[in-house]
C-alpha positions as CSV (number, residue, x, y, z in Angstrom):
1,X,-34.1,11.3,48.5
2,X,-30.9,13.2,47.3
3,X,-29.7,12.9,43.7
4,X,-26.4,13.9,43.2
5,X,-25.2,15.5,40.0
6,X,-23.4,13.1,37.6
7,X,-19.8,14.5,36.9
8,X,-19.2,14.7,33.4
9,X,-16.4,12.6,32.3
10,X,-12.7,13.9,31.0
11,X,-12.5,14.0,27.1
12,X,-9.2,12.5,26.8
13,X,-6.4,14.8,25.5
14,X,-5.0,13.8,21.7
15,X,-1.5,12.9,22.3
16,X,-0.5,11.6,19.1
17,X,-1.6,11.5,15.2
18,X,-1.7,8.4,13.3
19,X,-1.7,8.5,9.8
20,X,-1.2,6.9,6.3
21,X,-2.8,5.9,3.0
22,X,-3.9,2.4,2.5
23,X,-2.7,-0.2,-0.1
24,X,-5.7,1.3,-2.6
25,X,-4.4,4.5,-1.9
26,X,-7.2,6.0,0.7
27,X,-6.2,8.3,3.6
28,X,-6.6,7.9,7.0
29,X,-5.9,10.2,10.0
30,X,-6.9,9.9,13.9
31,X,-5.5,11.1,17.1
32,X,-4.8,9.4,20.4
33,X,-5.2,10.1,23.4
34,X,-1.9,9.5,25.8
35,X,-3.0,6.2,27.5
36,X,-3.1,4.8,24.0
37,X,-0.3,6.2,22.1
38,X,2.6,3.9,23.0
39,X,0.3,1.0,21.4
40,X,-0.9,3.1,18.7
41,X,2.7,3.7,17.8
42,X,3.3,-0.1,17.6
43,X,0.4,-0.6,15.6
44,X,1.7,1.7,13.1
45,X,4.6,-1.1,12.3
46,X,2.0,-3.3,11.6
47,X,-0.1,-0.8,9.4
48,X,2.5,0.7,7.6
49,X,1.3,4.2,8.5
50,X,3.0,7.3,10.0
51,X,2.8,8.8,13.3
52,X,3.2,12.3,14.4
53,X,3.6,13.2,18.3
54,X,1.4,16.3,19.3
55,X,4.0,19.1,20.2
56,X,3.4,22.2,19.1
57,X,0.3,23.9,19.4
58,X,-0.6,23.9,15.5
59,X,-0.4,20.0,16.1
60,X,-3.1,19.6,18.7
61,X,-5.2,22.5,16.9
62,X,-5.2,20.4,14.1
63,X,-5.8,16.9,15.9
64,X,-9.3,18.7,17.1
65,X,-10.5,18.3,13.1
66,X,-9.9,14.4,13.3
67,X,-12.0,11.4,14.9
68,X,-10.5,9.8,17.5
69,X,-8.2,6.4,16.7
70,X,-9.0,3.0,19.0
71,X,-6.4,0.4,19.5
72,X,-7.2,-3.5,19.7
73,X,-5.5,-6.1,21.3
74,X,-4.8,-7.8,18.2
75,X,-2.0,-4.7,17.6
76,X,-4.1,-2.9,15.2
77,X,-5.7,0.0,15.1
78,X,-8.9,1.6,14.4
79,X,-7.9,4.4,11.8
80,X,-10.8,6.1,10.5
81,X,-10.8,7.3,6.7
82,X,-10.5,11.1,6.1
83,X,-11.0,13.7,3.6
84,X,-7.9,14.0,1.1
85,X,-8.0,17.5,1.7
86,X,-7.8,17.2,5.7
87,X,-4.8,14.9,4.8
88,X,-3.1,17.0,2.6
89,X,-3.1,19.8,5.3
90,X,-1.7,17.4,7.8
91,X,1.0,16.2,5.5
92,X,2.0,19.7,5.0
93,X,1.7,20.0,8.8
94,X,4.1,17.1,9.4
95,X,6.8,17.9,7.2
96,X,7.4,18.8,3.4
97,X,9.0,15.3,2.6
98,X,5.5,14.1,3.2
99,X,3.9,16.8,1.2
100,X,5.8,15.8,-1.8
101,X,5.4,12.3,-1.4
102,X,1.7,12.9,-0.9
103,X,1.2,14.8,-4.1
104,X,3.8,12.1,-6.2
105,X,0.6,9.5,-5.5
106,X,2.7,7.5,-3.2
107,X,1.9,5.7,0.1
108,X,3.6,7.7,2.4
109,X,4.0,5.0,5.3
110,X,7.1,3.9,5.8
111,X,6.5,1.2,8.8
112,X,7.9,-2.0,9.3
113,X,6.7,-3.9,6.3
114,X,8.5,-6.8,4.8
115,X,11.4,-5.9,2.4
116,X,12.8,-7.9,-0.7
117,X,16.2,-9.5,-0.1
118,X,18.6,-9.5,3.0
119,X,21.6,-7.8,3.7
120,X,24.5,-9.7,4.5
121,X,26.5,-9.5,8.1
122,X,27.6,-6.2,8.4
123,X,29.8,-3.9,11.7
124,X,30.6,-1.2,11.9
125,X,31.1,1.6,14.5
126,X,31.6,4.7,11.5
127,X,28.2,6.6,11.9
128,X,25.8,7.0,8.7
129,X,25.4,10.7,7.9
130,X,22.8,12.2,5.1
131,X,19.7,9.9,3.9
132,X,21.9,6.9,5.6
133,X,21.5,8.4,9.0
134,X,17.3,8.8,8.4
135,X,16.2,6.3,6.1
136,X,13.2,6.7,4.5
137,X,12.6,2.8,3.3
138,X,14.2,-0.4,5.1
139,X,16.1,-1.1,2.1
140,X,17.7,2.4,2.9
141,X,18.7,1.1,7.1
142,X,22.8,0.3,7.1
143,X,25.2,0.5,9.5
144,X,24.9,4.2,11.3
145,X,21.0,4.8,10.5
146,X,18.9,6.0,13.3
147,X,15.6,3.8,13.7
148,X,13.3,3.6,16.6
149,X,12.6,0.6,19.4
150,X,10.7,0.3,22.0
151,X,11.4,-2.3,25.3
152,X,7.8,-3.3,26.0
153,X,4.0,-1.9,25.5
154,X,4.6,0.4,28.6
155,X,7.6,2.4,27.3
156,X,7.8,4.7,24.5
157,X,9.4,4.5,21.3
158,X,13.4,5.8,21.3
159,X,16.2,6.6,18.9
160,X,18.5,3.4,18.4
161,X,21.9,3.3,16.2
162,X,22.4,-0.2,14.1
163,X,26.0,-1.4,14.7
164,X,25.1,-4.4,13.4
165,X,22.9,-6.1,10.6
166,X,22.4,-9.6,9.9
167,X,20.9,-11.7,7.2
168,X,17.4,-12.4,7.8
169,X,16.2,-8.3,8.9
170,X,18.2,-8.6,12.5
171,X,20.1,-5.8,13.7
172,X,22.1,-5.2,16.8
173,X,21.0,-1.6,18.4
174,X,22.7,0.6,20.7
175,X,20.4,3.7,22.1
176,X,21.2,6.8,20.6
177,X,20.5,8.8,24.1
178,X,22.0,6.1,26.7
179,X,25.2,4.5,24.5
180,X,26.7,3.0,27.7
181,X,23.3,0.4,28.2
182,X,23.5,-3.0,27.2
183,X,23.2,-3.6,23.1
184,X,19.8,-4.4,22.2
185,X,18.9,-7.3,19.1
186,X,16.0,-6.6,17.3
187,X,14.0,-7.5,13.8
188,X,12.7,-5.4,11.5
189,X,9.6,-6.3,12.4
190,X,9.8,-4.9,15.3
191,X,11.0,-1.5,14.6
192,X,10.2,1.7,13.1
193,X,11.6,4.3,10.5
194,X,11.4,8.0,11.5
195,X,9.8,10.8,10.0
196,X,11.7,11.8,7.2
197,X,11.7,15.2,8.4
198,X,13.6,14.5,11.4
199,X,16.7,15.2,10.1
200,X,15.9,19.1,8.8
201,X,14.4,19.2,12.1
202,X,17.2,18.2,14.0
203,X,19.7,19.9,11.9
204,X,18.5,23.3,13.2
């Protein structure tokens, strides 16, 4: 009887890096592999944590040192704990606005989480520029700030303007790449804040 040779199965390829500190202050860190990142970017609204796309060959170098993430279908994920001196590195790795924050003590998530007060009605079509343009806290989102949406589970997660807030965390979106689509409404709950290095990044 023949026996034929098991084929060894793919590792999956990191794709992204999810990461944060918990409410007692802990780090985590994990990678995802591509089938998994558009969740694991949704989950990170619910986990206030931050996530960091793997582009650069420094990125996926690093992702190699961490465990690999898991996402549920609850819209959590699985985010193991890591050394603080793995997490310092990646914080430096990400950007310096997280390296500072890191060293301050301070969670350096900036998800989705719930927010004290509401903003009145506010429109506007002037754009934000500075710290207005890339918050770095939902208190910080006005008219003009760049935040990120996504349409469904399938599709990634884009660059949206807010022309439009309303009491209660609602905000009327336009895409930042596509401005002559439909408006999209969203709540805060169902956006995210990007990296606070983007706009160094962008700016050169």
């Amino acid at each position: 009887m023949d026996i034929k040779a098991e084929t060894p199965a793919t590792k999956p390829t990191p794709a992204l890096i999810v990461f944060g500190a918990d409410k007692d202050g802990k780090p985590h860190a994990s990678w995802f592999a591509e089938p998994d990142a558009a969740l694991a970017m949704k989950a990170t609204g619910v986990m206030n944590m931050w996530t960091l796309p793997l582009s650069t060959e420094a990125h996926r170098t690093f992702a190699a040192e961490l465990p690999q993430g898991r996402v549920f279908a609850s819209g959590r994920a699985f985010v193991p704990f890591v050394k603080k001196g793995v997490y310092d590195r990646l914080s430096a790795l990400a950007g310096p606005a997280e390296a500072q924050s890191t060293a301050a003590g301070k969670t350096v998530a900036q998800g989705p989480t719930t927010a004290t007060g509401d903003v009145g009605d506010q429109t506007s079509t002037v754009t934000a520029t500075g710290e207005a343009r890339y918050p770095r806290s939902w208190a910080g989102v006005a008219i003009g700030s760049l935040v990120l949406i996504s349409e469904g589970e399938q599709d990634g997660w884009y660059e949206a303007e807010v022309i439009e807030a309303k009491a209660g965390g609602i905000y009327t979106l336009r895409w930042r790449d596509w401005p002559d689509l439909p408006l999209l409404v969203r709540r805060r709950e169902h956006m995210a804040l990007l990296h606070p290095n983007t706009a160094a990044i962008e700016a050169t």
